[in-house]
C-alpha positions in Angstrom: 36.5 8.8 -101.4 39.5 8.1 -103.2 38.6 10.8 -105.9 38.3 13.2 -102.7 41.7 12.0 -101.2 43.6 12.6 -104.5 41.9 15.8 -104.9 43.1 17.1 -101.6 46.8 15.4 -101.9 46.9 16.9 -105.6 46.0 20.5 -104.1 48.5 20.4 -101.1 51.3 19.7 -103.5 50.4 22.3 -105.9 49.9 24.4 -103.3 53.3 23.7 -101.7 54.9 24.3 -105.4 53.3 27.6 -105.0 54.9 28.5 -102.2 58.6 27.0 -103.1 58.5 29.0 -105.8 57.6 32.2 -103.8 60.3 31.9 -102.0 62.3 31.6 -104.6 61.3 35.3 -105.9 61.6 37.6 -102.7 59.4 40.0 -102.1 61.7 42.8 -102.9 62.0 41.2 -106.2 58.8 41.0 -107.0 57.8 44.8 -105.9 60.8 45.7 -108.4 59.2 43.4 -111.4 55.8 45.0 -110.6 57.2 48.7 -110.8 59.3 47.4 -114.2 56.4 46.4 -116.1 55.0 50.0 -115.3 57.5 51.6 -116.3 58.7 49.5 -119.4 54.6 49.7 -120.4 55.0 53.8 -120.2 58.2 54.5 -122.0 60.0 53.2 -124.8 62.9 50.6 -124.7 66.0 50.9 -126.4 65.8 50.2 -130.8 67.8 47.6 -131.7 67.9 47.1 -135.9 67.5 43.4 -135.3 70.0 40.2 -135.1 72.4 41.4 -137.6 75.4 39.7 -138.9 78.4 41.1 -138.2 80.6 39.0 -135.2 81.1 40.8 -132.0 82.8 38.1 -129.7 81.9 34.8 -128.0 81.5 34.5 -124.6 80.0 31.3 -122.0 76.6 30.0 -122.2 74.2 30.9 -119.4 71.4 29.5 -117.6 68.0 31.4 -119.8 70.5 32.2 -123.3 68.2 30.2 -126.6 70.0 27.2 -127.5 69.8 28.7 -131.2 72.7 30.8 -130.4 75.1 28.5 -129.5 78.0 28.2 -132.0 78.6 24.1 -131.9 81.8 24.2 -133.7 83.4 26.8 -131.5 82.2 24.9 -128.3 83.7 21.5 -129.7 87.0 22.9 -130.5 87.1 24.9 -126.7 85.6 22.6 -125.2 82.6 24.4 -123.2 79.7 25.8 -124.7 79.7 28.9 -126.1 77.8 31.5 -127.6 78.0 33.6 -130.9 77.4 37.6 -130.2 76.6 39.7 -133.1 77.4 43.8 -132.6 73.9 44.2 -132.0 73.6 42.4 -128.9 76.8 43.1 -127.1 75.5 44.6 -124.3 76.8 47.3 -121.9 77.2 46.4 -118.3 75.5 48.9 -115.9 76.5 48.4 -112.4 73.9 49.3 -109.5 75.4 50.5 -105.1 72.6 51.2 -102.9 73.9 52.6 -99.8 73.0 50.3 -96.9 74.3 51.9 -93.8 72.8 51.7 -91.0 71.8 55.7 -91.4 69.5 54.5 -94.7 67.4 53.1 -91.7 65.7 56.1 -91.1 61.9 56.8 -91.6 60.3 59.5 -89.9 56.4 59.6 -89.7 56.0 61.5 -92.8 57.3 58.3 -94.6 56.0 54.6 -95.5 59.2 53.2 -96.1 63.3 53.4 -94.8 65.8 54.9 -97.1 67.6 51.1 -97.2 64.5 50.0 -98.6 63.4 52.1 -101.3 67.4 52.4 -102.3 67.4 48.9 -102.9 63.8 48.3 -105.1 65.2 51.6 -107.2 68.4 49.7 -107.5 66.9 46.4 -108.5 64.0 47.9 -110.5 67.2 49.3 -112.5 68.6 46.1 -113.0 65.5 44.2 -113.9 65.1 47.2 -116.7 68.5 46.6 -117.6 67.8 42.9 -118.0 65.0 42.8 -120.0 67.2 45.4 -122.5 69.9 43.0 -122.9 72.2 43.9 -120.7 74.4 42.7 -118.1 74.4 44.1 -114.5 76.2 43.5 -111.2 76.5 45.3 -108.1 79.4 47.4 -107.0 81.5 45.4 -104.5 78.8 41.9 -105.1 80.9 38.9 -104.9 79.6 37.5 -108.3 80.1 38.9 -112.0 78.1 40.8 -113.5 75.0 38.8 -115.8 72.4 39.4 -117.9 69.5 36.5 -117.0 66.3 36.3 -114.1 69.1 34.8 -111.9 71.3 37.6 -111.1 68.2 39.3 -110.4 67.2 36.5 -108.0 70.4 36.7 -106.5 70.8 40.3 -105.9 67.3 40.5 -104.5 68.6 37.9 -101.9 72.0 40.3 -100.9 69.7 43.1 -100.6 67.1 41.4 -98.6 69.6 40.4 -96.0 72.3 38.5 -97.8 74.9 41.6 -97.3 78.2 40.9 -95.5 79.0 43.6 -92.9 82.3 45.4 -95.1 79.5 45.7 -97.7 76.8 47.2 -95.6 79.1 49.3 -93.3 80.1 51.2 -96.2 78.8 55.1 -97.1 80.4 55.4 -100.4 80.6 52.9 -103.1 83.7 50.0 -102.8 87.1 50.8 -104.7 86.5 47.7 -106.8 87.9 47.2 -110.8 85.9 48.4 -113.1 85.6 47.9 -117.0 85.5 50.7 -119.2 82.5 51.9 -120.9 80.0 50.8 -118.8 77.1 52.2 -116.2 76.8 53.1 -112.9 73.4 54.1 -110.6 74.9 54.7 -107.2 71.7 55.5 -104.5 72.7 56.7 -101.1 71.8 59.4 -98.8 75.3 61.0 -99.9 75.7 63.1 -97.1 79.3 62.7 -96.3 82.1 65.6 -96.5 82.1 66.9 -100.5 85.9 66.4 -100.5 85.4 62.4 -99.5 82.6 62.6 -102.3 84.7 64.1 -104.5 87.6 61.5 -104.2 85.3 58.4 -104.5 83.5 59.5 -107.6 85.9 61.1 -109.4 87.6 57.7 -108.8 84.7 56.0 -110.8 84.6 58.4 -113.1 88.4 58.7 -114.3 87.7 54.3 -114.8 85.7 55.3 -117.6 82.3 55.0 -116.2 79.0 57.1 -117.2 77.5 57.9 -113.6 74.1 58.5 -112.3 73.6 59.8 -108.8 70.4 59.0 -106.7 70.1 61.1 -103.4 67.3 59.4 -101.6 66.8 61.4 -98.6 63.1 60.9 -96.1 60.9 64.0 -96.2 61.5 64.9 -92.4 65.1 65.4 -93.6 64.1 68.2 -95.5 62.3 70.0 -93.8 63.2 69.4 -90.0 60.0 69.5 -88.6 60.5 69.1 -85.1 60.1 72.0 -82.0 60.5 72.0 -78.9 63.2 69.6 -77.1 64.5 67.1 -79.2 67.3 64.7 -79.5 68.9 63.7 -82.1 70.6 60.7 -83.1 73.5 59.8 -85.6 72.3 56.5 -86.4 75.8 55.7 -87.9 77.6 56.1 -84.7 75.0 56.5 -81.9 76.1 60.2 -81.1 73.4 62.4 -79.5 72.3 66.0 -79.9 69.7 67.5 -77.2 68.4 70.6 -78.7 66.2 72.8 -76.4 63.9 74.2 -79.1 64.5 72.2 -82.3 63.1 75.0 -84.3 65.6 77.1 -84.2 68.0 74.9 -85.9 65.9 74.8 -89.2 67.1 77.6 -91.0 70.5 76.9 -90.6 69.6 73.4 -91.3 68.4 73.6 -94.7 70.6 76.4 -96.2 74.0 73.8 -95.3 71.5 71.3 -96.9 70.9 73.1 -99.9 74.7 73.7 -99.9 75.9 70.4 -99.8 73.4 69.3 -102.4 74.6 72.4 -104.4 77.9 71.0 -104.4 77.1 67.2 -105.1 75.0 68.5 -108.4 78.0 70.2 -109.2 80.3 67.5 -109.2 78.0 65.3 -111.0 78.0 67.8 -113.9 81.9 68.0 -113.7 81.8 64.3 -113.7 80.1 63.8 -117.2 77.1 62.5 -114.9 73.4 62.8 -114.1 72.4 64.2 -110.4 68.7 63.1 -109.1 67.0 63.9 -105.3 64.5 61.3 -104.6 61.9 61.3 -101.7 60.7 58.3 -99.8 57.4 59.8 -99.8 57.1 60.0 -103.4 56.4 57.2 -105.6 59.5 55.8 -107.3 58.0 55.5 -110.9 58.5 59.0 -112.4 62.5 58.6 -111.2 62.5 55.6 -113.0 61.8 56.5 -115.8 64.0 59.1 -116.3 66.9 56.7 -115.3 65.3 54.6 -117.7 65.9 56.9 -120.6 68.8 58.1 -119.9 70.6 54.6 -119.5 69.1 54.3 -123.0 72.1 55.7 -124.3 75.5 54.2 -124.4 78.3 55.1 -122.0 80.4 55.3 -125.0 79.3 58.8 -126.1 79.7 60.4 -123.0 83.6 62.1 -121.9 84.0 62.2 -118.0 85.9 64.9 -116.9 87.4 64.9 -113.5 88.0 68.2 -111.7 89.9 69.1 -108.3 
């Protein structure tokens, strides 16, 4: 009886282990670790010619660094522990923004997921890639700095999961934060706001001496506006309504200022120096990310924004 009795107890507590340490990893983050290991699996990472030796800069230890890198004289003579950076791993900073308005809620029928949703797995698929490359991430307008171990990762799956404070998730268009030079940007919205406010914001980025991506994530029903007959429509932003008698008649015009408007955002990320990408929420995210993946590859360094306008 005893044996039995320990048996169970022994169970129960690793069983509730198990689930303190789910809750630890939330569920967004592990979808994003899931679709990382397919795409890391299908692509190549970035080459790296190995530790090196020549010194590129100290900077604080943290929580997941080896212990073997820890330069003991600096740290005595400063008095906090520091570690030694050759040139090889000084790492770029990429900063992630998914848009979470309250217009990323939408998801039609043609859709298994909300534009919020699959902005924020592409955006923290991104920075787990980034991660596991070596370099540090942050999130435009996040409270805490940008890092380069599992726990920023843990901690931006919790802001995206809920964690958000209302001037973050109220916003269409990235924050006007200060940025460091030379680093990366994947900014994933819906992006439809006036070109001119588009224009301003971005270029604003850009002329800080940031290489851009852009990520339009828009649901299928958007489009293609398949609706007839009478329908209303809702601007989920501000709760405006529009009755239309016979929603079919609107699709034409609908999708040629569309088409426009993406025109015009695809030119400005080529005037920017940047990269311009539509995604679907009815597509699977992988093949996007791994074209991001690449093309993060390369350093921010050898690209020139040029703002226009």
């Amino acid at each position: 009886m005893a044996s039995n009795t320990s048996s169970s107890l022994t169970a129960a507590g690793l069983r509730g282990s198990a689930d303190q340490l789910a809750s630890a990893y939330p569920p967004m983050l592990i979808q994003s670790e899931r679709i990382a290991n397919a795409i890391v699996h299908g692509a190549h990472g970035r080459r790296r010619t190995g530790p090196g030796s020549d010194f590129w800069q100290y900077r604080p230890y943290s929580p997941g660094d080896s212990v073997s890198r820890i330069d003991w004289r600096k740290t005595a003579r400063a008095g906090k522990t520091l570690i030694r950076e050759s040139e090889w791993a000084a790492t770029n900073t990429v900063f992630v923004w998914a848009s979470q308005t309250k217009g990323m809620d939408f998801r039609s029928d043609l859709a298994s997921t909300t534009k919020r949703e699959r902005a924020a797995i592409l955006a923290l698929t991104i920075a787990t890639l980034a991660v596991r490359a070596g370099e540090r991430v942050g999130v435009l307008g996040w409270p805490q700095a940008p890092g380069h171990t599992r726990l920023v990762l843990r901690r931006m799956a919790a802001w995206y999961s809920g964690e958000a404070d209302e001037q973050f998730t109220s916003q269409s268009l990235p924050p006007q934060v200060p940025l460091p030079r030379h680093a990366s940007c994947v900014l994933i919205g819906d992006f439809l706001d006036p070109l001119d406010k588009l224009r301003a914001r971005l270029g604003d980025i850009a002329d800080a001496g940031l290489h851009g991506h852009i990520v339009q994530v828009t649901d299928p029903a958007e489009e293609t506006l398949p609706y007839h007959g009478r329908t209303e429509f809702i601007e989920m932003n501000t709760g405006e309504k529009l009755v239309a008698g016979r929603a079919e008649t609107l699709k034409q015009d609908y999708i040629e200022t569309l088409a426009r408007h993406r025109e015009g955002l695809r030119q400005l990320a080529r005037q920017l120096g940047w990269t311009f990408i539509v995604h679907h929420t009815d597509q699977s995210p992988h093949p996007l990310l791994v074209s991001l993946y690449t093309r993060l590859s390369q350093r921010a360094g050898a690209y020139a924004p040029v703002r226009t306008g």
